[in-house]
C-alpha distance (Angstrom), angle and dihedral (degrees) to the residues before:
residue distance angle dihedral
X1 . . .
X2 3.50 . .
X3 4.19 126.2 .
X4 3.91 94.3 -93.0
X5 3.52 89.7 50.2
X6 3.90 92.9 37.2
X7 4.31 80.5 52.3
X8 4.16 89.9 44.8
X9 3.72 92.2 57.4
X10 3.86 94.3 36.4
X11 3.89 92.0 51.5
X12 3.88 83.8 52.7
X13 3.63 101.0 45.6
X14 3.59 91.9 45.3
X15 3.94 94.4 49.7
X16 3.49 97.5 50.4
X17 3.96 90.9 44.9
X18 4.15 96.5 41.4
X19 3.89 96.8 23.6
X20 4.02 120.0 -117.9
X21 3.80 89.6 -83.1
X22 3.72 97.4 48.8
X23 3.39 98.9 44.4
X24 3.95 129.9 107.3
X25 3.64 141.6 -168.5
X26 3.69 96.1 -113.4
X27 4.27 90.8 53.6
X28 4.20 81.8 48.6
X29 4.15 89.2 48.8
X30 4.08 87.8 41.2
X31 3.66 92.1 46.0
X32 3.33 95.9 49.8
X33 4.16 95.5 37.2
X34 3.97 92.5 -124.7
X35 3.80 132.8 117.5
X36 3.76 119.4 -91.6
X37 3.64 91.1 -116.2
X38 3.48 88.3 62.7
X39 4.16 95.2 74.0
X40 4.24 87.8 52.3
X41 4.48 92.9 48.6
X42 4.41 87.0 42.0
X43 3.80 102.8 30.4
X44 4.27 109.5 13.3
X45 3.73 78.4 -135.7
X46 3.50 154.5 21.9
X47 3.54 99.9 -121.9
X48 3.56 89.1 52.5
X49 3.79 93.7 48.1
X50 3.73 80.0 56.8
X51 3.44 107.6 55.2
X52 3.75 87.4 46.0
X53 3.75 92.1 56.8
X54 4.14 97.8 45.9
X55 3.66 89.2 46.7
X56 3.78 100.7 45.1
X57 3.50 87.0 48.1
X58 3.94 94.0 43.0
X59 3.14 95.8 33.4
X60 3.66 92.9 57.0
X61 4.30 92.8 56.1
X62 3.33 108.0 32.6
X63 4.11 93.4 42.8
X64 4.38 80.6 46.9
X65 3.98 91.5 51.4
X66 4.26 82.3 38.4
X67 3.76 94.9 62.2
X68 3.62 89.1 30.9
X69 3.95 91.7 67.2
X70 3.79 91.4 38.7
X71 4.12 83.6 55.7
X72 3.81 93.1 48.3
X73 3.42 96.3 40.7
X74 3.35 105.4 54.4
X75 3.75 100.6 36.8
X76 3.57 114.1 134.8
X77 3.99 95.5 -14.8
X78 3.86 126.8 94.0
X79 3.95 121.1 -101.6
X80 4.15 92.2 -89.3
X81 3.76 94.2 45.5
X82 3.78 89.6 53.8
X83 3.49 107.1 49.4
X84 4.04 90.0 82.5
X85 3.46 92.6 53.6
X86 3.81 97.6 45.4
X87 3.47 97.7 52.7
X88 3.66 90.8 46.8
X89 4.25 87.0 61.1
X90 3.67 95.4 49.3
X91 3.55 83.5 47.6
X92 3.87 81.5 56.2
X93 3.57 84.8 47.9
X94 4.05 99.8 51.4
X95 3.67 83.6 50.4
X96 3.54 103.5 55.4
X97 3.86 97.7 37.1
X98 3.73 93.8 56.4
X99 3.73 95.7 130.7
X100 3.66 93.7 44.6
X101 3.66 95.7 53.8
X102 3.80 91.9 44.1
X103 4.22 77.1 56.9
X104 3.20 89.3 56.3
X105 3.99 106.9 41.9
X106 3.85 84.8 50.0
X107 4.25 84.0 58.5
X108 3.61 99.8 44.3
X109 3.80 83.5 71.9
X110 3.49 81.5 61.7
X111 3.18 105.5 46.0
X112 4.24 90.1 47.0
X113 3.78 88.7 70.8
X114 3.69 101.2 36.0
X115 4.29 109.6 75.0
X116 3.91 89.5 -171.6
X117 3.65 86.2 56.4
X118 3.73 90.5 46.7
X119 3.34 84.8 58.1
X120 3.43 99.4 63.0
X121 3.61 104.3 33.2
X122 3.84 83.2 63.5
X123 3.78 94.3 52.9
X124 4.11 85.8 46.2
X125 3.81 86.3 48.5
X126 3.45 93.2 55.0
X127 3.75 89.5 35.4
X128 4.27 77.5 71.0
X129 3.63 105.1 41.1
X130 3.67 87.8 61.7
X131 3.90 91.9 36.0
X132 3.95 89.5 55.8
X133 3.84 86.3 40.8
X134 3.70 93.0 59.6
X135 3.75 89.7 52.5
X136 4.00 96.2 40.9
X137 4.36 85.4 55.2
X138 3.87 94.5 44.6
X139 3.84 94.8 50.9
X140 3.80 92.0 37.1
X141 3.71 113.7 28.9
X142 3.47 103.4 173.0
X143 4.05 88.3 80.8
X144 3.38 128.8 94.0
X145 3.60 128.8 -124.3
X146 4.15 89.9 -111.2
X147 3.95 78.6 50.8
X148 3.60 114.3 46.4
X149 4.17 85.5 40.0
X150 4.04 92.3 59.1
X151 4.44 82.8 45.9
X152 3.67 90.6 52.2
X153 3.85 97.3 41.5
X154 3.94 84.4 48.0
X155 3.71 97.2 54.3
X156 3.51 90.0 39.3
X157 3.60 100.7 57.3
X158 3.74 94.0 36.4
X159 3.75 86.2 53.2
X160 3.69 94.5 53.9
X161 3.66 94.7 45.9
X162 3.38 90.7 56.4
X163 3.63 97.0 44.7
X164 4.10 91.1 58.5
X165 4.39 80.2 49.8
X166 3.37 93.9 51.1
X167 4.24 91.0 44.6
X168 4.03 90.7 50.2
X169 3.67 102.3 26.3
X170 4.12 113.0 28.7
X171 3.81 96.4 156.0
X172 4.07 85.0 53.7
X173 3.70 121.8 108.1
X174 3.69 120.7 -88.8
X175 3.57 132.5 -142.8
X176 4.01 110.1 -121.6
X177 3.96 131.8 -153.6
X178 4.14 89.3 -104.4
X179 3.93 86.3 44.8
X180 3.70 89.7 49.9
X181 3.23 99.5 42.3
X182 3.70 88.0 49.1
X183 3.84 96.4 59.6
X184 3.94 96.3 42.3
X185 4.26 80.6 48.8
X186 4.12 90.1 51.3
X187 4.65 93.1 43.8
X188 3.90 79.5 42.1
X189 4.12 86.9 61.4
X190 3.43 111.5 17.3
């Protein structure tokens, strides 16, 4: 490995030891057994070395278990019939990702005051949408590009919003695949 990646895994390996709040750029340049100067010539900045750590490494599980879901849940059944079923994976996936998604909550703060991280969370957001879209016109390939990308940016954000719920509100009511399902059924009609 090279220093950036040498930093990548040290910014991870120090935030999951030290926490995101506790944790400095000289534990990231220890953990990672490079020179401090290193994070600023890589990464302009810790913060930003940070974000790019948490959501590689996020990124990289919950987008897996993501496409997973979409895979499952549309196996063998038409677009309609599968929305139930998908949401109830990624439901899956909120629930067994729980630390990683508190991880990444905790960031977004972050990332709210930081413009260069901005940046790249909105290239890594977009990074998904076509990700997800990818997966959406493989298991259904009757959609179009315009039409698997507005899926995927749907499940997405719906996803994410109910992450942040789930983080500040876990006793709260959810919204299930047959709920779902329901409500897309009902704008469908009405």
């Amino acid at each position: 490995m090279g220093n950036r990646e040498d930093l990548l895994a040290g910014a991870r390996k120090a935030v999951l030891e030290r926490g995101l709040a506790k944790t400095t750029a000289r534990d990231i340049a220890g953990a990672a057994g490079v020179s401090l100067a290193a994070i600023g010539y890589h990464f302009g900045s810790k913060d930003r070395l940070i974000t790019e750590a948490i959501t590689g490494s996020i990124g990289s599980g919950i987008g897996d278990g993501m496409e997973a879901a979409i895979r499952a849940g549309g196996e063998g059944r038409s677009l309609r019939d599968a929305v139930a079923p998908t949401w109830t994976g990624l439901l899956e996936v909120l629930r067994t990702n729980h630390e990683a998604l508190l991880l990444s909550a905790e960031n977004a703060l972050l990332v709210a005051r930081s413009p260069e991280s901005q940046e790249f969370m909105a290239d890594a957001t977009e990074t998904a949408f076509s990700d997800l879209a990818n997966v959406l016109r493989e298991t259904h390939p009757e959609l179009s590009a315009e039409q698997a990308r507005a899926v995927a940016t749907l499940y997405f954000l719906l996803f994410q919003g109910l992450a942040m719920t789930q983080l500040i509100a876990p006793s709260a009511a959810t919204v299930d695949g047959e709920q779902l399902a329901l409500a897309v059924e009902t704008l469908r009609d009405m």
